[in-house]
C-alpha positions as CSV (number, residue, x, y, z in Angstrom):
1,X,0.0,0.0,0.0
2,X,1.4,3.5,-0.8
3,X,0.1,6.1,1.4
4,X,-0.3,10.0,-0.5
5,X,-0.2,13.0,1.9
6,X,-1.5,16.4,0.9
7,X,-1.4,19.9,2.2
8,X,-5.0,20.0,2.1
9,X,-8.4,18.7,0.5
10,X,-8.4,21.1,-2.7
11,X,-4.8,20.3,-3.1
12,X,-5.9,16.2,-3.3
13,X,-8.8,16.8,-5.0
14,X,-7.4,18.4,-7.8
15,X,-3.7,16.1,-8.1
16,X,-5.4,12.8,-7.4
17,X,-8.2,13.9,-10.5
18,X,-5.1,14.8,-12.5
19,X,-3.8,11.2,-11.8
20,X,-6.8,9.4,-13.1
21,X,-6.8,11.6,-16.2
22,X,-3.3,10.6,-17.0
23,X,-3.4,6.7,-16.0
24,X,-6.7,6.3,-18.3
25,X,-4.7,8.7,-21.1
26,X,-1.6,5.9,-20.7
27,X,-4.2,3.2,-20.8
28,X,-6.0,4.5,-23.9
29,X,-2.5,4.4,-25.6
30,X,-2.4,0.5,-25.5
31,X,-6.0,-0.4,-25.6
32,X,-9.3,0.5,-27.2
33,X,-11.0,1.6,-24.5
34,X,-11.0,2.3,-20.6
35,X,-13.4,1.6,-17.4
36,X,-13.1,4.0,-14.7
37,X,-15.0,2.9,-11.5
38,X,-15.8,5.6,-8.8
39,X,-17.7,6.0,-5.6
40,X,-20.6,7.9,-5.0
41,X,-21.1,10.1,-1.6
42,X,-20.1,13.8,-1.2
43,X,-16.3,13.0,-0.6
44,X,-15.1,12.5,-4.8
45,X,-17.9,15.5,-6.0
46,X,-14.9,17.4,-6.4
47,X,-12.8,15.2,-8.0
48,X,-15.6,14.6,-10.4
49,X,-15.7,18.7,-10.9
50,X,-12.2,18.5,-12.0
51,X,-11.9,15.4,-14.1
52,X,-15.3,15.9,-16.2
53,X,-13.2,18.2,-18.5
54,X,-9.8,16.5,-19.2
55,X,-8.9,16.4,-22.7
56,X,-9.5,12.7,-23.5
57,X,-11.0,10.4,-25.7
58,X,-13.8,10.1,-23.8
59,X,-16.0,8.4,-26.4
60,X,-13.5,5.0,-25.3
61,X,-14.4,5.4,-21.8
62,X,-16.5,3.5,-20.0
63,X,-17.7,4.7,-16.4
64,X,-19.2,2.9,-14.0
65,X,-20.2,3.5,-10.2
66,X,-18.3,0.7,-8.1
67,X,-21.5,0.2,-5.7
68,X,-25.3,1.6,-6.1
69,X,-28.1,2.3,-3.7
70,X,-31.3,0.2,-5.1
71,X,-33.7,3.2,-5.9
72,X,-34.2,5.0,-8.9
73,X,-32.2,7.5,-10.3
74,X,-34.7,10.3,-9.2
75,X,-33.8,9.6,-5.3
76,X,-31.9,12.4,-3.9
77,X,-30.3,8.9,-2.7
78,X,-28.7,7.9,-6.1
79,X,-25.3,7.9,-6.5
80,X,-25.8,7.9,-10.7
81,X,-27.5,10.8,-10.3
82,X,-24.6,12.8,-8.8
83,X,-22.4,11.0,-11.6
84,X,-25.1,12.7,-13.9
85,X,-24.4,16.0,-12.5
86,X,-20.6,16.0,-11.8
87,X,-19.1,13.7,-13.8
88,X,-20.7,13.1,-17.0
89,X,-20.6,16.4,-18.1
90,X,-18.2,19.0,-20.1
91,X,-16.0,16.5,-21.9
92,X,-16.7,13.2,-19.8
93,X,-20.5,13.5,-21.4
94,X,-19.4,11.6,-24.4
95,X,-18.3,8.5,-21.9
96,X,-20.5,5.2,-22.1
97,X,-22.4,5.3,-18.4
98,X,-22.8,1.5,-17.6
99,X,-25.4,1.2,-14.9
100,X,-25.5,-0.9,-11.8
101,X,-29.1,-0.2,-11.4
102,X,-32.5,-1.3,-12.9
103,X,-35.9,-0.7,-13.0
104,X,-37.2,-3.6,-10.5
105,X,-38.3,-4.5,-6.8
106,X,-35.0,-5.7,-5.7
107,X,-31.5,-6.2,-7.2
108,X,-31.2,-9.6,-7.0
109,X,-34.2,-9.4,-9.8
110,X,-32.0,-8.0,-11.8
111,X,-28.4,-9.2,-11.0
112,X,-27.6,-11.5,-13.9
113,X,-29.2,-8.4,-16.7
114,X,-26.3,-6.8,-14.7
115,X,-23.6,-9.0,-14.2
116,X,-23.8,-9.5,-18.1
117,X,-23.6,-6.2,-18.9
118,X,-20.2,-5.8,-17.4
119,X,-18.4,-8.6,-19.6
120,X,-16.8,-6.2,-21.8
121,X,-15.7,-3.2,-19.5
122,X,-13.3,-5.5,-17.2
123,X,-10.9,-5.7,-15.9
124,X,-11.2,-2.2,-14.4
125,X,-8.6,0.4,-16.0
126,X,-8.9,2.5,-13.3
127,X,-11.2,2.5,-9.9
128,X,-11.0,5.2,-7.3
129,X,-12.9,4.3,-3.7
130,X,-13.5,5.7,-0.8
131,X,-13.6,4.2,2.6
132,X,-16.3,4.3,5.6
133,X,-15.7,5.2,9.3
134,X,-16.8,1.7,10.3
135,X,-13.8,0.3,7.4
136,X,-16.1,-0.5,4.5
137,X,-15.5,0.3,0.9
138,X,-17.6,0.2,-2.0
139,X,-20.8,-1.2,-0.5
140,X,-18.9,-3.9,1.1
141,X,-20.1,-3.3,4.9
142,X,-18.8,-5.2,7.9
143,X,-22.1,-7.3,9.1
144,X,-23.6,-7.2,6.1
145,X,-25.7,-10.1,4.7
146,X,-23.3,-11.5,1.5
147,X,-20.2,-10.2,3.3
148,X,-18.3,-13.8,3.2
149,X,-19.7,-13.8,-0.8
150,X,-18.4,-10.3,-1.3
151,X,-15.1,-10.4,-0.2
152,X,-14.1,-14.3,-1.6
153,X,-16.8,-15.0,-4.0
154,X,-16.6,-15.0,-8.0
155,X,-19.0,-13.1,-8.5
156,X,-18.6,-9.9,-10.3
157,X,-21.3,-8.1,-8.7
158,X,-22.9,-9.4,-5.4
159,X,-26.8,-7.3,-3.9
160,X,-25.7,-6.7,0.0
161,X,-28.1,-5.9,3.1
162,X,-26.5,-4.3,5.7
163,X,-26.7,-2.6,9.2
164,X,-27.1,1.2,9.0
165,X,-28.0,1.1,5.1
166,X,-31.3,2.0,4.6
167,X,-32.3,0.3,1.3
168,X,-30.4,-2.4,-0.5
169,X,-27.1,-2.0,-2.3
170,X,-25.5,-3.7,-5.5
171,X,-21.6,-3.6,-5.4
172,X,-18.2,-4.3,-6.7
173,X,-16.8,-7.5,-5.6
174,X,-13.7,-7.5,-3.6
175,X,-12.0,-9.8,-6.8
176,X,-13.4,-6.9,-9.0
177,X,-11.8,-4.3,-7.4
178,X,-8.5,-5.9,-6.3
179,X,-8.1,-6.9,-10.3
180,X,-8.2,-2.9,-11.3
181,X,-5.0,-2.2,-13.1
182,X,-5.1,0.7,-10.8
183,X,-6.6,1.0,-7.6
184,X,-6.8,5.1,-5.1
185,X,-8.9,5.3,-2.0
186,X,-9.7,9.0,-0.9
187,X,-9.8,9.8,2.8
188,X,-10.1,13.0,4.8
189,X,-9.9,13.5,8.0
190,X,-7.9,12.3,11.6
191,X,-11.1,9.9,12.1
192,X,-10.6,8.0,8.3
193,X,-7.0,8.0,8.8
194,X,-7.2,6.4,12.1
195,X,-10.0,3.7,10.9
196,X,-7.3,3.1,8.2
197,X,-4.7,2.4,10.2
198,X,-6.8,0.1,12.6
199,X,-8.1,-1.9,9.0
200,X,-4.5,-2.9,8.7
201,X,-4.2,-4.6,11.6
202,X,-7.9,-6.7,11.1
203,X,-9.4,-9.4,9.0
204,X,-11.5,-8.3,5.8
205,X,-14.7,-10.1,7.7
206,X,-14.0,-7.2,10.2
207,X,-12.8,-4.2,7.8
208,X,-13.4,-5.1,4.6
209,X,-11.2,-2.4,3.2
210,X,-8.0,-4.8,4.5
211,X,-9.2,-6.9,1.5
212,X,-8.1,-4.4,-1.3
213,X,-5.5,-2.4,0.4
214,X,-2.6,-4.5,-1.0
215,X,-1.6,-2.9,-3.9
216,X,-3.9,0.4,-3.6
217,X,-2.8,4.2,-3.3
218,X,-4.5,6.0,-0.3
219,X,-4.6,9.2,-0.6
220,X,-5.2,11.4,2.0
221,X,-5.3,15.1,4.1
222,X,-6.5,16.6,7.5
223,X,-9.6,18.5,5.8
């Protein structure tokens, strides 16, 4: 694990979307197209601000959320909405938006449609994540229902019920995201840093970040 300090959040906001710009650019030079994975939440809206307009090929871009809430996108709960509004927009409109959502009572009802759809945008090129208080990343939460499926399974995408989430969630499995040819988590703040540092010393059952740390870039200031 590398660990990325910053002078301050608008100094990581801006370098770290500077790094995903170039790392899809490098990966566009060598392939035909990209996927870049990110989180939703208020932490990476600023990221998002910054990276919407960098001068690439965005038509060979694929973008994709690495977990969903299970309501439609009209929910002031949706993270593809904020995506909508943040990301794919100036330049990054012209990227392909690959759902993890669909219009039905419950993701497992539509978890196969999903799965399937994902066949041809992985491996991930690129997948930025964030990290919870309580150590869970993407919507891979300590006590949730599929955790023992998320974290070891071979599933691509596994529908998780957890304590504290208020509807169900459809997510990035822990063999998705530790297969990304590059792999950030964003932090900010003494409390994340400190839940960070505490992940490294437990099992992924009990911080399921520990399972994707190896081999990731956490990148993080005070606030």
């Amino acid at each position: 694990m590398e660990f990325v300090t910053y002078p301050d959040t608008e100094a990581l906001m801006m370098q770290l979307a500077g790094k995903l710009s170039s790392q899809l650019r490098e990966h566009l030079l060598t392939h035909d197209s990209a996927t870049l994975a990110v989180p939703g939440g208020t932490t990476p809206g600023p990221i998002f601000d910054n990276l919407c307009d960098a001068n690439l090929d965005w038509t060979r871009i694929n973008v994709m959320l690495t977990d969903e809430r299970w309501v439609p996108e009209d929910s002031d709960r949706s993270n593809t909405a904020l995506l909508r509004r943040r990301l794919l927009t100036g330049r990054a409109a012209a990227a392909t938006y690959v759902p993890l959502y669909a219009d039905a009572p419950a993701p497992e009802d539509k978890l196969g449609d999903l799965q399937a759809s994902l066949a041809t945008t992985l491996p991930l090129s690129v997948c930025l994540l964030g990290m919870g208080a309580d150590m869970h990343t993407a919507s891979i939460f300590p006590g949730a229902d599929q955790l023992d499926r998320a974290l070891t399974g071979d599933d691509t995408l596994v529908a998780m019920r957890a304590p504290g989430a208020p509807e169900p969630r459809i997510t990035l499995s822990a063999k998705v995201l530790r297969a990304a040819m590059h792999r950030h988590i964003v932090i900010i703040g003494d409390e994340k840093r400190d839940a960070l540092e505490r992940a490294r010393t437990l099992t992924p059952k009990e911080a399921p970040v520990a399972a994707i740390l190896d081999g990731s870039t956490v990148h993080w200031a005070k606030g």
